[in-house]
C-alpha positions in Angstrom: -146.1 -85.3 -2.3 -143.8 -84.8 0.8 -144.6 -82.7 4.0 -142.1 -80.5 3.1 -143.2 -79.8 -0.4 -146.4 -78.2 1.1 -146.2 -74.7 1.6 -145.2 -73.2 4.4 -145.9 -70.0 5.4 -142.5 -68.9 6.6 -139.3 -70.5 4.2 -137.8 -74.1 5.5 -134.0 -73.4 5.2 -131.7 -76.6 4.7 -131.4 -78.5 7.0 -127.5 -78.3 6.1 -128.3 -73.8 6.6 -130.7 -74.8 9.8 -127.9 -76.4 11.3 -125.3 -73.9 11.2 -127.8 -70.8 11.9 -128.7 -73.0 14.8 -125.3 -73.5 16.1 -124.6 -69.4 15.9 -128.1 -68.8 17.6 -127.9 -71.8 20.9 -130.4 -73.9 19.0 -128.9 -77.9 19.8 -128.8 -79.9 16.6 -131.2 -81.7 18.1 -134.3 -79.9 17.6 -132.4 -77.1 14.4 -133.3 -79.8 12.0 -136.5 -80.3 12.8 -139.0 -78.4 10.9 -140.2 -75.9 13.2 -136.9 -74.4 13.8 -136.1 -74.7 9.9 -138.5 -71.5 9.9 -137.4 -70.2 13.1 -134.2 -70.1 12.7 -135.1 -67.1 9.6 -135.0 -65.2 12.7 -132.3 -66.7 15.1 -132.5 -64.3 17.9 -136.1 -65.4 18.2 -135.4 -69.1 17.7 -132.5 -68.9 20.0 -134.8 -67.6 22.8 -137.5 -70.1 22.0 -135.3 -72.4 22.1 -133.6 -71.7 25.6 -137.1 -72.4 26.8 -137.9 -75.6 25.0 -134.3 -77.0 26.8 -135.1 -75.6 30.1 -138.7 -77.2 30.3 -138.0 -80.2 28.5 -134.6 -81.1 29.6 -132.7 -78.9 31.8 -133.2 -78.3 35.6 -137.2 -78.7 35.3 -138.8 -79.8 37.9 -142.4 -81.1 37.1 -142.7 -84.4 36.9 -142.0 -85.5 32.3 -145.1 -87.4 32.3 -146.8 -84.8 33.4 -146.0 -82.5 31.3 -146.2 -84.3 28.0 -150.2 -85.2 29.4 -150.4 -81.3 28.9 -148.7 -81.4 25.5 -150.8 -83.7 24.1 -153.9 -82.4 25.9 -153.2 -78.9 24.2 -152.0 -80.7 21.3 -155.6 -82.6 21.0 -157.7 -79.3 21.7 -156.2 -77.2 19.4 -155.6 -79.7 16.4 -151.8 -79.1 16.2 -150.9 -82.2 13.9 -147.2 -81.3 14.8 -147.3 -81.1 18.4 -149.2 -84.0 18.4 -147.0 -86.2 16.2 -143.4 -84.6 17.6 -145.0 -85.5 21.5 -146.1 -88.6 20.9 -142.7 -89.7 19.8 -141.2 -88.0 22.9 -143.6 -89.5 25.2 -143.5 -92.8 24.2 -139.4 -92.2 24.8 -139.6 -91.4 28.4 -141.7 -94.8 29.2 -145.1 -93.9 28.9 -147.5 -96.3 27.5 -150.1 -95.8 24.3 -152.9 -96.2 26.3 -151.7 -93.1 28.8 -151.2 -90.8 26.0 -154.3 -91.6 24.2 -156.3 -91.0 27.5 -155.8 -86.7 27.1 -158.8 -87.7 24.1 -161.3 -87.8 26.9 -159.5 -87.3 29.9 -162.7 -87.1 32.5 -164.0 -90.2 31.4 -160.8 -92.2 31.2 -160.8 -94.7 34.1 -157.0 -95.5 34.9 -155.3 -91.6 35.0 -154.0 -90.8 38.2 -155.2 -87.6 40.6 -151.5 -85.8 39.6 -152.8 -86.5 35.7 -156.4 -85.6 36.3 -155.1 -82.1 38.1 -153.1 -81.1 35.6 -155.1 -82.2 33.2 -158.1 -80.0 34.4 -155.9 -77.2 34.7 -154.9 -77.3 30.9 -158.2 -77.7 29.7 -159.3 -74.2 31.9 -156.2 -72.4 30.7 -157.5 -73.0 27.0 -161.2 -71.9 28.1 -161.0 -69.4 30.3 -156.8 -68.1 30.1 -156.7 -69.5 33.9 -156.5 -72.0 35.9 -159.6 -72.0 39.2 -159.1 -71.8 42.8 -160.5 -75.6 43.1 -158.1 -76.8 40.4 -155.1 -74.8 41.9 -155.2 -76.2 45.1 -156.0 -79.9 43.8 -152.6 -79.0 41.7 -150.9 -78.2 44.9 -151.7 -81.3 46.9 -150.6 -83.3 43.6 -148.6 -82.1 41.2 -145.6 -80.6 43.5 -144.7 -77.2 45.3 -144.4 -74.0 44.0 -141.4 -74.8 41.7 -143.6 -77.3 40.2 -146.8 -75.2 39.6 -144.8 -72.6 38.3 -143.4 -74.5 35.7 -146.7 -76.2 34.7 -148.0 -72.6 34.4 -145.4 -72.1 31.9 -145.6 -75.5 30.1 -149.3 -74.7 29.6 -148.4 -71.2 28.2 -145.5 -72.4 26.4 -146.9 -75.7 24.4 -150.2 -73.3 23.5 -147.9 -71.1 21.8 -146.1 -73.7 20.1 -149.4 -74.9 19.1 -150.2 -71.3 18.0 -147.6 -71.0 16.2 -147.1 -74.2 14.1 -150.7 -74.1 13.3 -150.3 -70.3 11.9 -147.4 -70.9 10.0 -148.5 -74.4 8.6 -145.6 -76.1 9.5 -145.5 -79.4 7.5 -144.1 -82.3 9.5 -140.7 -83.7 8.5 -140.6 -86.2 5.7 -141.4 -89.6 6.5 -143.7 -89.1 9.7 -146.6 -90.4 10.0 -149.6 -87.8 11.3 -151.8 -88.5 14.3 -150.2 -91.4 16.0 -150.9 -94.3 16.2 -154.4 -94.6 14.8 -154.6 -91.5 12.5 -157.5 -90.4 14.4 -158.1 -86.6 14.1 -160.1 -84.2 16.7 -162.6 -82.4 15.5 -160.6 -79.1 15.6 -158.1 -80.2 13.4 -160.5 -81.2 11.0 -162.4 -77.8 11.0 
């Protein structure tokens, strides 16, 4: 059985019919064919917007720093047992020159012993996000001496909001990953809320 044969809660269109519905709605062919926006795009205003976002934090004019961010992605990714996010982010982080070894650290964060103070901030200020919907005092300001100034905050603010949502979302529509991709990179190794 593929990924894609499993069901899905919302239709995969073509890839061919994500394509085209993505080019009408702003979505780069890049990311229509993935699987995600092969159900988003049933609703292109929505995916467009979505979309728009994705770009923004991932690729244009963002300013906190790409390893940072994909730390957070994974971390939420981890937490929340979003096979997708985890499997989609890998890939991208292992693209923009992180090692195995850094990624794999979001697994148990506190007690891994070569993350920096910028990874251990942010870090902390995911994990409080997912508990408690916000970030402290004492992890804001250790965010402000070393993730970046208030450009930089903000957008990790919205990072955190936007790759729990993701997570949110892929999880509640059971989006399958695309065929061919191997889940829970590199080991296979699945947290205990995924397996829940």
């Amino acid at each position: 059985m593929t990924h894609e044969d499993q069901n899905s809660r919302i239709k995969l269109l073509s890839i061919e019919e994500a394509k085209a519905k993505g080019r009408e709605a702003g979505v780069s062919s890049s990311m229509s064919h993935l699987n995600i926006y092969r159900a988003l795009l049933n609703h292109p205003d929505l995916a467009g917007a979505t979309a728009a976002q994705l770009s923004m934090l991932l690729w244009k004019a963002n300013r906190l720093d790409n390893r940072l961010r994909e730390l957070i992605i994974m971390r939420i990714a981890w937490r929340t047992g979003s096979v997708y996010e985890w499997t989609q982010h890998w890939h991208v982080s292992l693209r923009i020159g992180m090692t195995e070894d850094d990624v794999l650290s979001v697994r148990d964060w506190p007690n891994a012993k070569d993350l920096d103070a910028p990874a251990r901030a942010v870090l902390a200020a995911t994990d409080e996000t997912l508990d408690d919907g916000r970030i402290s005092d004492a992890t804001w300001q250790d965010c402000a001496l070393h993730v970046g100034g208030q450009a930089e905050l903000m957008e990790m603010v919205v990072a955190i909001g936007n790759w729990r949502t993701f997570s949110e979302v892929l999880r509640s529509l059971d989006i399958p990953l695309e065929d061919g991709v191997e889940a829970w990179p590199p080991d296979g190794r699945v947290p205990p809320s995924a397996s829940a």
